[in-house]
C-alpha positions in Angstrom: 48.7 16.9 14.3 51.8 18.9 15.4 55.2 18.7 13.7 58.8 20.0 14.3 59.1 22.1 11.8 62.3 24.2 10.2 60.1 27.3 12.1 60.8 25.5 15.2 64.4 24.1 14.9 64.6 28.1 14.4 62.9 29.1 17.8 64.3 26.9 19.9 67.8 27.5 18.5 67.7 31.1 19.3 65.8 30.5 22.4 68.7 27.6 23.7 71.6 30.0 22.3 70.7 33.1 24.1 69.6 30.7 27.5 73.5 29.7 27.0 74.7 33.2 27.1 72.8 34.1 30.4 74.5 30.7 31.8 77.5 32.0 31.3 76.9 35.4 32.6 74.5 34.5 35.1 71.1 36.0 36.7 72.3 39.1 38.1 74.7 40.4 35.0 71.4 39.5 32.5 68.9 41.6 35.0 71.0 44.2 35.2 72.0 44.9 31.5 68.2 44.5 31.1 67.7 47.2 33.7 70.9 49.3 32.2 69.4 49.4 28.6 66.0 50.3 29.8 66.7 52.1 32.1 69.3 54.2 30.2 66.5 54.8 27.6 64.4 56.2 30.6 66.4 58.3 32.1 68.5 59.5 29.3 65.2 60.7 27.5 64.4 62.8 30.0 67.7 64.4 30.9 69.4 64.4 27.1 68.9 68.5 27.2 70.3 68.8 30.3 73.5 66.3 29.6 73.9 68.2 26.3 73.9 71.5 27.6 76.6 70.5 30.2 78.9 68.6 28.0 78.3 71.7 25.0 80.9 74.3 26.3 83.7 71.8 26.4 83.5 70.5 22.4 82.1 74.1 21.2 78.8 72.9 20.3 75.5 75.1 18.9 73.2 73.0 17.0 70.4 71.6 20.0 69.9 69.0 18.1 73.3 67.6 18.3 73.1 69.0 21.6 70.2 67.1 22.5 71.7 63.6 20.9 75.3 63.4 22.3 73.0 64.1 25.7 71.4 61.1 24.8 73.9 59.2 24.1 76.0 60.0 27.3 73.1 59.6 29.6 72.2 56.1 27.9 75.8 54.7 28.1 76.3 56.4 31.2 73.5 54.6 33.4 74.1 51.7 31.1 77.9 51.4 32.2 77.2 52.3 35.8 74.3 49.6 36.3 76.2 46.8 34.5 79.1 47.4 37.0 76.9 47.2 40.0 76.1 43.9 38.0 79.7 42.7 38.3 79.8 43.4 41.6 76.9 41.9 42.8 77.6 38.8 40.6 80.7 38.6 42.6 79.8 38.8 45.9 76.9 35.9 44.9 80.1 33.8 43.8 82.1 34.3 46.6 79.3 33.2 48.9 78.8 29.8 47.5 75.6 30.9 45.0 77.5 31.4 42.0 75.7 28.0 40.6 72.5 28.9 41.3 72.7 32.5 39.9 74.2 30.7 36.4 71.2 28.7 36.1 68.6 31.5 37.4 70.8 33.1 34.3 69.6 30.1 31.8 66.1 30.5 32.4 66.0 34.0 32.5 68.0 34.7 29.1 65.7 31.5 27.4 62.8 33.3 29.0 63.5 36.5 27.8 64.0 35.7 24.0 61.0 33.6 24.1 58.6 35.9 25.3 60.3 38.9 22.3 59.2 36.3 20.0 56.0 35.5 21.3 55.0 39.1 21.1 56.3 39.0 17.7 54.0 36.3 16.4 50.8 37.4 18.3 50.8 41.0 17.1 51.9 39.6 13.5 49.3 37.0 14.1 46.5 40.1 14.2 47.0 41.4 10.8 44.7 39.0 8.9 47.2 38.7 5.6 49.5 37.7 8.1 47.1 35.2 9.9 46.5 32.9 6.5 50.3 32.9 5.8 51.2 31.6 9.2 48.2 29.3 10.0 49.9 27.7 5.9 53.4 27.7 6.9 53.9 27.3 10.7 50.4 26.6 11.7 51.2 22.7 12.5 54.5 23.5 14.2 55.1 22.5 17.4 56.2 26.1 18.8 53.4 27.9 17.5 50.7 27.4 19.7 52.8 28.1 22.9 53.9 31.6 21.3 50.7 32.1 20.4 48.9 31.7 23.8 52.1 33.3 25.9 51.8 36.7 23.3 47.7 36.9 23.7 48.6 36.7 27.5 51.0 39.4 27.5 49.5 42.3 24.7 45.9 41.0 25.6 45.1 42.8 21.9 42.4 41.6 19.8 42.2 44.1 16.5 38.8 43.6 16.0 37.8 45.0 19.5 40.7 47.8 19.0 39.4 48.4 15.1 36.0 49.0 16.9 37.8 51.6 19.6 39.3 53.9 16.4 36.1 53.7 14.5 34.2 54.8 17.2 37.3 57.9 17.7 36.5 58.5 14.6 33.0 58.8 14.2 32.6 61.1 16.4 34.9 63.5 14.4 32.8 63.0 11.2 29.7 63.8 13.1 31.3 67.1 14.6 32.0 67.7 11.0 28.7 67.4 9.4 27.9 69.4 11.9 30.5 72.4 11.3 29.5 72.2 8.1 25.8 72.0 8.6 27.1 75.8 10.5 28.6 76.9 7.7 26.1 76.3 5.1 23.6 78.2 7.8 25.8 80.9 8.1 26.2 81.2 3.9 22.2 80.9 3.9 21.4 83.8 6.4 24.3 85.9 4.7 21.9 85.2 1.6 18.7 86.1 2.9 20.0 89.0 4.0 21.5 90.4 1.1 18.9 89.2 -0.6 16.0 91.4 2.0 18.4 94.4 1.7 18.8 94.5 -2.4 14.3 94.4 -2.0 14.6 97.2 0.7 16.6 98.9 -1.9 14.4 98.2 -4.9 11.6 99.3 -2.7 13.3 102.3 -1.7 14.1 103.5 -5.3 10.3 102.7 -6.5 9.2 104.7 -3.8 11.4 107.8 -4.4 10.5 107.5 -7.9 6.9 107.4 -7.4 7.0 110.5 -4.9 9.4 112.7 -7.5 6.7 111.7 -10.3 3.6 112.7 -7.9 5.7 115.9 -7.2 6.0 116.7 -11.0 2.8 116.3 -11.6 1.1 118.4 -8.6 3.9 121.4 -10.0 2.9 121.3 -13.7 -1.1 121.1 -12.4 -0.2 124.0 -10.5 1.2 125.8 -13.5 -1.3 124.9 -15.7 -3.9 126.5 -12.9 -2.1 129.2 -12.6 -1.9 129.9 -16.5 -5.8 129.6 -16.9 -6.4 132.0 -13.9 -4.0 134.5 -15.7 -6.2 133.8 -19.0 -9.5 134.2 -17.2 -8.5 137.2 -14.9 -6.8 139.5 -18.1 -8.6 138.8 -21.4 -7.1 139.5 -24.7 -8.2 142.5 -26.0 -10.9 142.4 -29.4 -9.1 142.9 -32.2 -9.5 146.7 -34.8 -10.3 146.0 -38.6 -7.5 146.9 -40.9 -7.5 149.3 -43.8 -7.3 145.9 -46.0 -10.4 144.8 -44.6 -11.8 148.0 -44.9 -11.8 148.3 -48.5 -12.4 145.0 -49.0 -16.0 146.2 -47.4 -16.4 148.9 -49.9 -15.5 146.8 -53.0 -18.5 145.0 -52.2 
């Protein structure tokens, strides 16, 4: 069962309050200040470089970024202020003519309206965030007001964080995968780099074994050669027989 909570003595307070202001200013001043701030942000987002650049000579300024902000700021107030008198005039003319009643109520519903649907947005998007969800459905969830600002904010933002949780995640995946995969890339890259340091330090070892080999064989087939060469010289020129000495001699006749 429903009650009238504090939460919506609160709600409708603001919401009557504000619906009285737009009474007394009427339809066409509240559209238009609407259209003047917005607006203003529009336009003066878009132009603050310019605006800055042309007010800059005449206060001796240097620093864009000030440059940039007074720009914004004069461009704001500027289409703000110039609106909101078309506003006055136009709220004018509609009193002269007779409507001036009907634009003060059009003015009720529209400033009511307005603050209602800021707080309905409010409490949906709040309403998405599940820490938020338990508090509210404790507090406010039997209130009277709730329900409407509920339904009117899920008709607005039309958001539902599960489906928009889903939308990131599946942003993201994607990423990781391209990841993996830059990694898997690199760690292929470090591999090859591997093997091929790896086949050339072999070719190397090879290489030296080889050389070695060949010098030894050489070696060899020179020494053999000298040692051929020797024997030939020992065959070709024999040593000559060798004379008896005296010693021997008279060893002979001692016998």
């Amino acid at each position: 069962m429903q009650n009238f909570t504090v939460f919506d003595i609160v709600i409708v307070s603001i919401t009557v309050l504000l619906g009285l202001k737009g009474l007394l200013r009427g339809f066409i001043k509240e559209i238009f200040g609407l259209v003047g701030i917005i607006g203003g942000i529009f336009i003066a987002s878009r132009l603050a470089g310019d605006i800055g650049n042309a007010i800059a000579p005449l206060l001796a300024l240097e620093n864009q970024a000030t440059i940039k902000l007074i720009g914004f700021v004069i461009g704001l107030v500027g289409f703000w202020a110039i609106i909101y008198i078309l506003g006055i005039i136009l709220s004018k003319i509609f009193q002269a003519s007779g409507l001036g009643l009907f634009d003060r109520i059009l003015g009720f519903f529209f400033g009511s309206a307005k603050i209602f649907l800021i707080f309905s947005v409010i409490v949906y998007a709040l309403y998405q965030v599940n820490s938020f969800k338990d508090l509210m459905d404790t507090k406010v969830g039997k209130s009277v007001t709730f329900p409407f600002l509920l339904s009117t904010g899920g008709f607005i933002v039309k958001l539902d964080a599960n489906d928009f949780m889903k939308k990131v995640e599946e942003k993201i995946t994607p990423k990781k995968e391209n990841e993996v995969i830059e990694e898997d890339d690199d760690l292929l890259k470090q591999k090859s780099i591997k093997e091929e340091l790896s086949d050339t330090v072999k070719g190397m070892k090879e290489a030296t074994i080889k050389s070695s080999e060949e010098v030894v064989d050489a070696v060899k087939k020179t020494v053999n050669k000298k040692v051929d060469e020797i024997a030939k010289e020992i065959k070709n020129n024999p040593l000559p027989e060798s004379t008896p000495t005296q010693e021997d001699t008279n060893t002979e006749k001692t016998e």
